[in-house]
matplotlib code that plots the C-alpha trace (Angstrom):
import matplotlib.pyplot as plt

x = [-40.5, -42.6, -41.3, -42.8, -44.0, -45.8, -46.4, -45.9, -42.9, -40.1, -37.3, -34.2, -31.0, -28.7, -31.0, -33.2, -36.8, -37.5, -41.5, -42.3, -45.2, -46.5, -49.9, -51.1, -53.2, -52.7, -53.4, -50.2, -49.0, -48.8, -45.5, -46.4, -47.4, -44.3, -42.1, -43.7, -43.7, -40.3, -39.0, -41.1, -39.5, -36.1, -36.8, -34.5, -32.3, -33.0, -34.2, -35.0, -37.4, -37.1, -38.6, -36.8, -38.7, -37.7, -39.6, -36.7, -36.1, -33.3, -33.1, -30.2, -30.0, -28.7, -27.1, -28.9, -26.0, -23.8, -25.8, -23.1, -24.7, -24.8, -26.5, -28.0, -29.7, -29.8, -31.9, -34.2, -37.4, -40.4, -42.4, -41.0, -41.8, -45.9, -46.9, -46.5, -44.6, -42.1, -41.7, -41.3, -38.6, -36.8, -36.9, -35.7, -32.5, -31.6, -31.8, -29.7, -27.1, -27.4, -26.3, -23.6, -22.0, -22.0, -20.8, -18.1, -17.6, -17.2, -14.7, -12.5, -9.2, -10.4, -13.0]
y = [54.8, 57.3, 60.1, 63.2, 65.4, 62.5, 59.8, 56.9, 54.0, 55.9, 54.0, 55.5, 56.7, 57.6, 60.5, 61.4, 60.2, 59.5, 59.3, 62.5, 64.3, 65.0, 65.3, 61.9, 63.4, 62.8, 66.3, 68.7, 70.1, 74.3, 75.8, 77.5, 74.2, 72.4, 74.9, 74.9, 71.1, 71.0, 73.5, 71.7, 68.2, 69.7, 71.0, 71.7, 72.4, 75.7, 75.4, 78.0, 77.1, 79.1, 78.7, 80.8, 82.6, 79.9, 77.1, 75.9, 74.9, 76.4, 74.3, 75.9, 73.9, 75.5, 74.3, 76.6, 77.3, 77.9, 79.3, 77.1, 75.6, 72.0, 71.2, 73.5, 72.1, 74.5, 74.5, 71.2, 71.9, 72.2, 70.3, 67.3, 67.5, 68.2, 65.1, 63.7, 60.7, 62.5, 65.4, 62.5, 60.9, 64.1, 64.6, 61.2, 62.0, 65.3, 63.3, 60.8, 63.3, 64.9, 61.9, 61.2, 64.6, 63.7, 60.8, 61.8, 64.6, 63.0, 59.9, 63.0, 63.4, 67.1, 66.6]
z = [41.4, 39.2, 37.6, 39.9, 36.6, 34.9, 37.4, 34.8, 35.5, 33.8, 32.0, 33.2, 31.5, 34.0, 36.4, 33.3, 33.3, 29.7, 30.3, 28.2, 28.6, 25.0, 23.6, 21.9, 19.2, 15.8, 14.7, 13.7, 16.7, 16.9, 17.2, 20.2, 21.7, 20.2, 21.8, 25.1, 25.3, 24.6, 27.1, 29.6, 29.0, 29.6, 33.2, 35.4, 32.2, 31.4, 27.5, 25.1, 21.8, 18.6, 15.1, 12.5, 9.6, 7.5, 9.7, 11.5, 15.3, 16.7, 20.3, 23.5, 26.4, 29.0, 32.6, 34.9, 37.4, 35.4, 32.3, 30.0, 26.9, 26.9, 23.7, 20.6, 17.9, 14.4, 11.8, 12.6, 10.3, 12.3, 9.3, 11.2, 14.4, 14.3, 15.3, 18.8, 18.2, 16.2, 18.6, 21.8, 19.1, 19.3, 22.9, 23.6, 21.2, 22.7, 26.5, 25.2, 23.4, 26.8, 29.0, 26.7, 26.7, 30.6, 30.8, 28.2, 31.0, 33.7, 32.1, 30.5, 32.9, 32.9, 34.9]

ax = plt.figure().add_subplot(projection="3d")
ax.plot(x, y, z, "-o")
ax.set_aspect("equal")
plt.show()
């Protein structure tokens, strides 16, 4: 079944579609574009995008019931994320770092 944002075959981890939507050019992506591609591929996760004076990402994921934070991401230099392939890279790390924190979840006797 295709992923309803991007149409294409996803492979699937769990519920997450990792068929990111990313621009394919080989030019150095702006930040305002890196940020907003970011927070898009996160949907329906609430995710907020910030890039410090120093040229850092600081990445919060956020459930969006229950506004908890399920992932954050300090200092990542921005340097290496400019290029499409690298930024898709990152993506698919924070969605996998995401399914594992739920599966961890979900297998703790907490739970």
């Amino acid at each position: 079944m295709p992923c309803i944002d991007c149409q294409k075959k996803p492979r699937r981890f769990g519920a997450l579609c990792v068929a990111v939507k990313v621009s394919t050019t080989a030019e150095a992506l702006p930040a305002d574009e890196l940020k907003a591609q970011l927070e898009a591929a996160f949907l329906p996760w609430l995710c907020r995008c910030t890039i410090t004076h120093e040229d850092e990402l600081v990445v919060q994921i956020r459930d969006p019931a229950s506004a908890d934070v399920l992932l954050q991401v300090l200092g990542r230099p921005v340097s290496s994320l400019r290029r499409a392939g690298e930024l898709q890279r990152f993506i698919l790390q924070l969605r996998q770092e995401l399914q594992e924190r739920a599966r961890l979840d979900a297998a703790s006797p907490d739970a």
